[in-house]
N, C-alpha and C positions, 0 to 999 in steps of 0.2 A: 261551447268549445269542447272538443273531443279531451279525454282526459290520457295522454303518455303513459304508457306501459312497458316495461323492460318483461324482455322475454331470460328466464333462469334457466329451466330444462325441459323438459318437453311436457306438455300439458298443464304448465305453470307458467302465469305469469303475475308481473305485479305492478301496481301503478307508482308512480314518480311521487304522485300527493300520499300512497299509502308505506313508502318506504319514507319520506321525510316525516311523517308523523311517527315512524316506531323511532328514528331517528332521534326526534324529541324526548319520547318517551323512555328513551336507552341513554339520555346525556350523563347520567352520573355513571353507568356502567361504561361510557367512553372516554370519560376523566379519570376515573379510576389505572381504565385499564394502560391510558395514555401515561398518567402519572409515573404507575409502575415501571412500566417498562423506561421511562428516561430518567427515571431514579439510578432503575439498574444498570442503564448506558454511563450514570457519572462515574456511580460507584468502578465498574470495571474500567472507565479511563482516568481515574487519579490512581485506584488502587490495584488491579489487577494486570491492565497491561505493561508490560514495562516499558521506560521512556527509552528514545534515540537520544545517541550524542554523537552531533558531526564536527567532526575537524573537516577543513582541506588546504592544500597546501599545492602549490604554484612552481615548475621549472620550464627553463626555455632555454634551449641549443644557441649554443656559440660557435665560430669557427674563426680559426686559428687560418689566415690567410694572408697572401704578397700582398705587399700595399699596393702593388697596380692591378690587382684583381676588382673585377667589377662589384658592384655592392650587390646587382642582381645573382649572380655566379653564387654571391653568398649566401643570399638568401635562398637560393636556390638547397644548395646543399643543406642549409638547417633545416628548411623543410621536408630533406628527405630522411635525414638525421631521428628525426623528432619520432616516427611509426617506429622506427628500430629499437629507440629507449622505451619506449612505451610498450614492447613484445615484451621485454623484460617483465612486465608486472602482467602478462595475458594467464589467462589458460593452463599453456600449454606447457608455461615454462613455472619452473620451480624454485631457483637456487636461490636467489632475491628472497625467497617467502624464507626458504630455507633457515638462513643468516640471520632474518626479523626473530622466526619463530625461536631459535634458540638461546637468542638475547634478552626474549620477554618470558623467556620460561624460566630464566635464571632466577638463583636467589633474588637479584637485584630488581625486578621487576614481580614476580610470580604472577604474572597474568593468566597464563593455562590455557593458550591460545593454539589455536591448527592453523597449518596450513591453509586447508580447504575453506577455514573460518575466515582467515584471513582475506584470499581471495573473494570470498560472496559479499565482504564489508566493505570491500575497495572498489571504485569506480574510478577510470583512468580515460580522460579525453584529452586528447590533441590537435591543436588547433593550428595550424602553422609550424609557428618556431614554439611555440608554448602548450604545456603539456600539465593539467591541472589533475591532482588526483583527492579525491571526496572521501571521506573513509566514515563510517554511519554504523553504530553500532551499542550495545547495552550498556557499556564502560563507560563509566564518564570520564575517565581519562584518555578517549579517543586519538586525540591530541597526541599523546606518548607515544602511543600503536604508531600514528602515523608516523613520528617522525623515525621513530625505528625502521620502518618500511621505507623511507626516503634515507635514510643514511646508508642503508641496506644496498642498495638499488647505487648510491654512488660510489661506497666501497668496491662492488664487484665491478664497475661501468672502471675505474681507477684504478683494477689492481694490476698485479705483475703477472707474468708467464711462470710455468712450472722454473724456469731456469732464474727468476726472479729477474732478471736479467730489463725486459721490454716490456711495453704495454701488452697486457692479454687482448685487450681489442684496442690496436694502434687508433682506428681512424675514428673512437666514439670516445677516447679517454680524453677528458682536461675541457669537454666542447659541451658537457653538463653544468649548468648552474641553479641556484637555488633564488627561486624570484622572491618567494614569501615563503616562512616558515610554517609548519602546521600553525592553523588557528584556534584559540581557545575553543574550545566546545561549545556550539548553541544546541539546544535541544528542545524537545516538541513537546510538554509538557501543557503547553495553555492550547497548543491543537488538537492533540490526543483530546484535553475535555471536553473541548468544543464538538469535534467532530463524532465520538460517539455517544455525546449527548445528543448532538444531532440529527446521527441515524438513529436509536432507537427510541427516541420520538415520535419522526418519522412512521415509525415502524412500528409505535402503539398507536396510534391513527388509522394506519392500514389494518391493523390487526383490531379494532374495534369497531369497524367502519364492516370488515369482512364477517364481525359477528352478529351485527346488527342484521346485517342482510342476509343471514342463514337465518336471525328469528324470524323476519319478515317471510320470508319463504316459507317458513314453516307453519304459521299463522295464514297463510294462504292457503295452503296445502288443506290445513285444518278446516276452515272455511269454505272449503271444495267440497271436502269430504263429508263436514255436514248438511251441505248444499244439498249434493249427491242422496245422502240416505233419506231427506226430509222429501224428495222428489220420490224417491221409491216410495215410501212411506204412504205419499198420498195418491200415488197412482196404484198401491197395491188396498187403498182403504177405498178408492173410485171401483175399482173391479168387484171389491165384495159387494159394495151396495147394487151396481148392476145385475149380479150375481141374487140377487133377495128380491129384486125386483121380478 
């Protein structure tokens, strides 16, 4: 039976039977090196990375409508309700982060939160009439953030006009409700160790599997090359005796 050969670079190659045996020969330098490195994957996911803590918390559009108005009419209009309250917390818009961030920066909180921070922490989907926002962040009082970020969002959705006088936004005011409160924090503590346990494991494997096979190579290499010289050698000791003759 023909014996499998992987081809490496060019004028090398090596067989399948002579890389599993350096592969034997290499097991404790691939324990080792596997060891290490998922040691250092745990150590960096208890102690080094820091954990998430996610609150999320649930609103969904109401309307104030004739009692002989259709129920689709209304559902219609919550639906279109719902992308409007939710521009509120986009991008593009600020005054909602604005109102959070100077309440959590108070004595009463000292969070030491941005803006911009705020925004990258917040995730905000809407789904119909209902509008769920995720907020995932280093704080383990997540929870707090959010809800400042929700009372935020319905102060300004509820407040008055410069003349204090009417609704600043008539047709969105009174038609927000609150489904579920921010929820305690879960956070990723037993996944964090799991999963970079997992990849640099993983990844001492690769990395020990990748050095075995540069030794094998180069044990090849070696083997060529005294191949090589041992053929000069005796084709240059065949020539002298011809040479005497």
């Amino acid at each position: 039976m023909e014996e499998q050969e992987m081809y490496v670079e060019e004028g090398t190659t090596i067989s399948l039977k002579s890389l599993w045996a350096e592969i034997k020969r290499s097991i404790l330098l691939i324990v080792i090196i596997t060891l290490s490195l998922t040691v250092l994957g745990t150590l960096l996911g208890v102690f080094v990375v820091k954990t998430n803590y996610t609150s999320t918390a649930t609103l969904y559009v109401k309307t104030t409508m004739e009692a002989d108005t259709p129920i689709s009419d209304n559902l219609n209009l919550s639906e279109r309700l719902a992308p409007i309250y939710a521009s509120f917390l986009s991008d593009d818009s600020t005054i909602v982060y604005e109102k959070a961030v100077q309440t959590l920066n108070s004595p009463t909180y000292n969070k030491n939160v941005s803006i911009q921070g705020l925004k990258d922490n917040l995730t905000v989907k809407n789904t119909n009439i209902q509008i769920t926002l995720k907020y995932v962040s280093k704080d383990e009082q997540s929870n707090v953030i959010l809800d400042e970020i929700v009372k935020s969002l319905m102060s300004e959705i509820n407040s008055k006009d410069e003349k204090g006088e009417g609704d600043k936004y008539p047709i969105l005011a009174g038609q927000l409700s609150i489904s579920s409160d921010p929820s305690v924090p879960t956070n990723d503590k037993n996944t964090k160790f799991i999963k970079y346990t997992l990849v640099f494991f993983l990844l001492g494997i690769l990395i020990s599997l990748i050095t075995v096979l540069v030794k094998a190579v180069e044990n090849e290499k070696t083997k060529a090359r005294t191949t090589t010289t041992g053929t000069a050698d005796d084709t240059a000791d065949e020539s002298d005796d011809g040479a005497a003759k």
